[in-house]
C-alpha positions as CSV (number, residue, x, y, z in Angstrom):
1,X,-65.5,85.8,2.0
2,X,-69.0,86.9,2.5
3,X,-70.9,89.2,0.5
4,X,-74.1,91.2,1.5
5,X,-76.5,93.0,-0.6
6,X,-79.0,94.8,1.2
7,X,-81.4,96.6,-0.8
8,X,-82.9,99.7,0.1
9,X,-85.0,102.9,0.1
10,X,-82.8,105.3,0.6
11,X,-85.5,107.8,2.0
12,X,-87.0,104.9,4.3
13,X,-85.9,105.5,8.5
14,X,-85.8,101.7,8.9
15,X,-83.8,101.3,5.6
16,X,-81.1,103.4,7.4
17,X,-81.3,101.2,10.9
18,X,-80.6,98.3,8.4
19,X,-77.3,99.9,6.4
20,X,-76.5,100.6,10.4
21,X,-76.9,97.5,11.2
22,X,-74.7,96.1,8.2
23,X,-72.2,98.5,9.0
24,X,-72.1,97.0,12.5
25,X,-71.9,94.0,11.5
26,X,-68.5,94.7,9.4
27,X,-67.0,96.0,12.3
28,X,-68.2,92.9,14.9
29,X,-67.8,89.7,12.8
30,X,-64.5,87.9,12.4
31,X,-65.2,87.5,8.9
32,X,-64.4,89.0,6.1
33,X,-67.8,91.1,4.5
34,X,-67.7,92.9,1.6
35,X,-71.1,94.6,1.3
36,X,-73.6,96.6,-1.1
37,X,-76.2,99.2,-0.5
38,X,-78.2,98.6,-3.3
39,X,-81.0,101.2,-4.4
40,X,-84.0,100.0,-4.9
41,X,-87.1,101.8,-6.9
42,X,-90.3,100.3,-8.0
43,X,-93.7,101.1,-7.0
44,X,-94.0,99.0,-3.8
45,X,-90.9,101.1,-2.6
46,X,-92.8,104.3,-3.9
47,X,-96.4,103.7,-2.2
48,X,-95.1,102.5,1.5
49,X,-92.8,105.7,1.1
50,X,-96.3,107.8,0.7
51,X,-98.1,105.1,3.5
52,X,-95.1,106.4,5.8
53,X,-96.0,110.3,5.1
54,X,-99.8,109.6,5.5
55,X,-100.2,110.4,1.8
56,X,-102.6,108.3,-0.2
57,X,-101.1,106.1,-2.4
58,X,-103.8,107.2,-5.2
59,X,-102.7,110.6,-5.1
60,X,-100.3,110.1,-8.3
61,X,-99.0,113.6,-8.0
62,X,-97.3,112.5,-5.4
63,X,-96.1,109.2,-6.5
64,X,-94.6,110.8,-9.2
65,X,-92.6,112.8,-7.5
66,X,-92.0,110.2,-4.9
67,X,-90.9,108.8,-7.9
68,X,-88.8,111.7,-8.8
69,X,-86.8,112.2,-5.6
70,X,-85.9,108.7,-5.1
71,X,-84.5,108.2,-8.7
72,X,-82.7,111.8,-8.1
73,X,-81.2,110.4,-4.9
74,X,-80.1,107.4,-6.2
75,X,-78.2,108.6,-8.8
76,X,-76.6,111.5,-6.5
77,X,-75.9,108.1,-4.8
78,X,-74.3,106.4,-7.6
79,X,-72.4,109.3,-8.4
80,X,-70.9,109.7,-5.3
81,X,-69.6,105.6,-5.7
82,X,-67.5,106.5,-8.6
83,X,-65.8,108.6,-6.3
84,X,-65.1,105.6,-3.9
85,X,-67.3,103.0,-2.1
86,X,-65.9,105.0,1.1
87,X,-67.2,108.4,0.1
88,X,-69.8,107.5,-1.5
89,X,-71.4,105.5,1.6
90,X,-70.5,108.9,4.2
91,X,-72.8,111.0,1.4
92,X,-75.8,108.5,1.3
93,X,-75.8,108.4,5.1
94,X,-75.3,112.4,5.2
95,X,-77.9,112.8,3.1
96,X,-80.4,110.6,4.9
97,X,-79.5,112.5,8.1
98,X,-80.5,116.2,6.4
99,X,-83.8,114.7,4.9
100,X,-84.7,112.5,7.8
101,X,-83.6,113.6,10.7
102,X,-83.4,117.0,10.1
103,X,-86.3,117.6,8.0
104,X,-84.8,119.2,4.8
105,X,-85.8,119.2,1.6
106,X,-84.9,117.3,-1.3
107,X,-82.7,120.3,-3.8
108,X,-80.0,121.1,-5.4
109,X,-78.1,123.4,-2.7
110,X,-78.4,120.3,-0.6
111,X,-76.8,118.2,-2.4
112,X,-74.0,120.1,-2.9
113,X,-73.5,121.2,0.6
114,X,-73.5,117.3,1.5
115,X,-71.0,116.7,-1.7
116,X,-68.5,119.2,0.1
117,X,-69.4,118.0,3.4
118,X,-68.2,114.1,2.4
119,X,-65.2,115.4,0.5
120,X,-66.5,115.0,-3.0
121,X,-65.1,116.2,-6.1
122,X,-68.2,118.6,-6.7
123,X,-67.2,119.5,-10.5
124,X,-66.7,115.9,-11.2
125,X,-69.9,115.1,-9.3
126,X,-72.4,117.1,-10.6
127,X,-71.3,116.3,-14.4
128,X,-71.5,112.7,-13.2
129,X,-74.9,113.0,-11.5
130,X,-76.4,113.8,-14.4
131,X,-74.6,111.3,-17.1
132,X,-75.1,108.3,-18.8
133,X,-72.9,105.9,-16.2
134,X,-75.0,106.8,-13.3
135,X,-78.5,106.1,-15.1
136,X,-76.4,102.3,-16.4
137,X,-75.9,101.7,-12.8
138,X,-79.4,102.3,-11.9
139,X,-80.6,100.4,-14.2
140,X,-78.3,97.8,-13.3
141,X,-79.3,97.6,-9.7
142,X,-82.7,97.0,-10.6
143,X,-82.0,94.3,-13.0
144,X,-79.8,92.7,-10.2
145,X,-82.8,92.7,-7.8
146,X,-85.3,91.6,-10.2
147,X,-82.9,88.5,-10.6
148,X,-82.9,87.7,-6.8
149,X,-86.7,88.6,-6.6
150,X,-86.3,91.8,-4.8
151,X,-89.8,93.6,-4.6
152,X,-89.5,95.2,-1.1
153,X,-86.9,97.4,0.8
154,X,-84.9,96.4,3.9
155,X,-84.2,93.0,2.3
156,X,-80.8,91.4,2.4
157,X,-79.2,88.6,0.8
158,X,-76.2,87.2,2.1
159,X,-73.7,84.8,0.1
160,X,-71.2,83.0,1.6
161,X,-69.0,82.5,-1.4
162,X,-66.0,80.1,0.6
163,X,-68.9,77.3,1.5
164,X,-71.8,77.4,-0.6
165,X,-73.1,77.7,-3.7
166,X,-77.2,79.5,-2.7
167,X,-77.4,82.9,-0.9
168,X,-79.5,83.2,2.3
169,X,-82.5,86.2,1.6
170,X,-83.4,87.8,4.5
171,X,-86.6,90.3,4.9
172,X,-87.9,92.4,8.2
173,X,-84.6,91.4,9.9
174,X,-82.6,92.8,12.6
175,X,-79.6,92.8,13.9
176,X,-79.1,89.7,15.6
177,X,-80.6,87.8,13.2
178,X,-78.0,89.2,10.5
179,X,-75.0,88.1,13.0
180,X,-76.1,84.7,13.6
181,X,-76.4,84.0,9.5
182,X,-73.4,85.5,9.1
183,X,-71.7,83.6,12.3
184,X,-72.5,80.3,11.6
185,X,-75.5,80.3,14.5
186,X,-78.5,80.1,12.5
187,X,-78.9,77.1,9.7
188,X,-80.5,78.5,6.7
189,X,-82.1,75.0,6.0
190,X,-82.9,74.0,9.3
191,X,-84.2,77.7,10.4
192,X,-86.7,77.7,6.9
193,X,-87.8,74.7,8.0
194,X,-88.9,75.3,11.7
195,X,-90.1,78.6,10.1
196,X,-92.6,77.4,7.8
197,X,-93.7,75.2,10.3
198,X,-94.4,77.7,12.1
199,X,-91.9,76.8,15.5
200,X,-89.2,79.7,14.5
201,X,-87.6,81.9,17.4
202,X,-86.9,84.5,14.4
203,X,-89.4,87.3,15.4
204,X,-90.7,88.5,12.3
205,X,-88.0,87.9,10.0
206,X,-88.6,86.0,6.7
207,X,-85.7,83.7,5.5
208,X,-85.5,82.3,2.1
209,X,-83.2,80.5,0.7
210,X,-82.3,82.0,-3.1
């Protein structure tokens, strides 16, 4: 059994190539992969979101509500989950696809046309949305990458739970990278090492070993 956590900003376009590329890599590997899209929001995640948007990252009317959205999201997000890991991954990616892709903003008719769009119990939804369990789990996911060491989005950490006891971190991946971990091909060890030495065929990724 493998396990993947890949941490995100859920408003980020490369964050959503990486839960594609996760999702990918469910359906290629042999393997068994349970995975996690885990939310991330601290103020790294908040000022590369304004960098992206060429708005000045001093400009703290609009980190707050950077801020604002983002934490909204998420626990839109989180709600979804208690409906089902299933649904609640179609509304995160539905939702990404309105605000990214097709430019809409951040509201509350939005989120309730995606709700109905991914099948969700809306009555249930929006009580849960705004209740105590979603904020827990918030907070939980933040705790959970503060203990890995998570600062920045687009970071993954892999665990292969039959064979070892360490998880593999994995920052500014891609695909291919990702598959060989997972498949055996690259050596966590090994690949570290040739890395800091600075001989690594690994592009730009960063591999650490947690």
């Amino acid at each position: 059994m493998l396990e993947v956590y890949l941490f995100v900003n859920p408003l980020a376009t490369q964050c959503v190539r990486d839960e594609k590329n996760v999702l990918r890599l469910a359906n290629d590997s042999d393997k068994q992969i349970r995975f996690q899209f885990i939310p991330l929001l601290n103020i790294n995640v908040v000022q590369k979101a304004l960098k992206s948007q060429g708005i000045q990252t001093a400009d703290w009317q609009a980190q707050n509500q950077q801020s604002q959205t983002l934490y909204r999201v998420i626990l839109d997000y989180k709600a979804a989950l208690f409906q089902g890991k299933k649904r609640g991954r179609n509304f995160l990616i539905a939702l990404q696809d309105a605000m990214l892709k097709t430019g809409q903003r951040y509201s509350e008719s939005l989120v309730q046309s995606v709700a109905e769009q991914c099948q969700i119990d809306l009555d249930m939804f929006m009580e849960d949305r705004n209740g105590r369990l979603a904020k827990q789990a918030f907070h939980a996911d933040q705790r959970l990458a503060s203990e890995m060491n998570i600062t920045e989005a687009s970071s993954a950490v892999v665990f292969d739970c039959d064979q070892y006891d360490y998880g593999v971190l994995l920052e500014q991946f891609n695909y291919t990278t990702l598959f060989n971990l997972v498949n055996g091909r690259l050596d966590p060890f090994n690949d570290l090492a040739h890395q800091q030495a600075g001989c690594t065929d690994l592009d730009a990724t960063q591999l650490h070993v947690l």
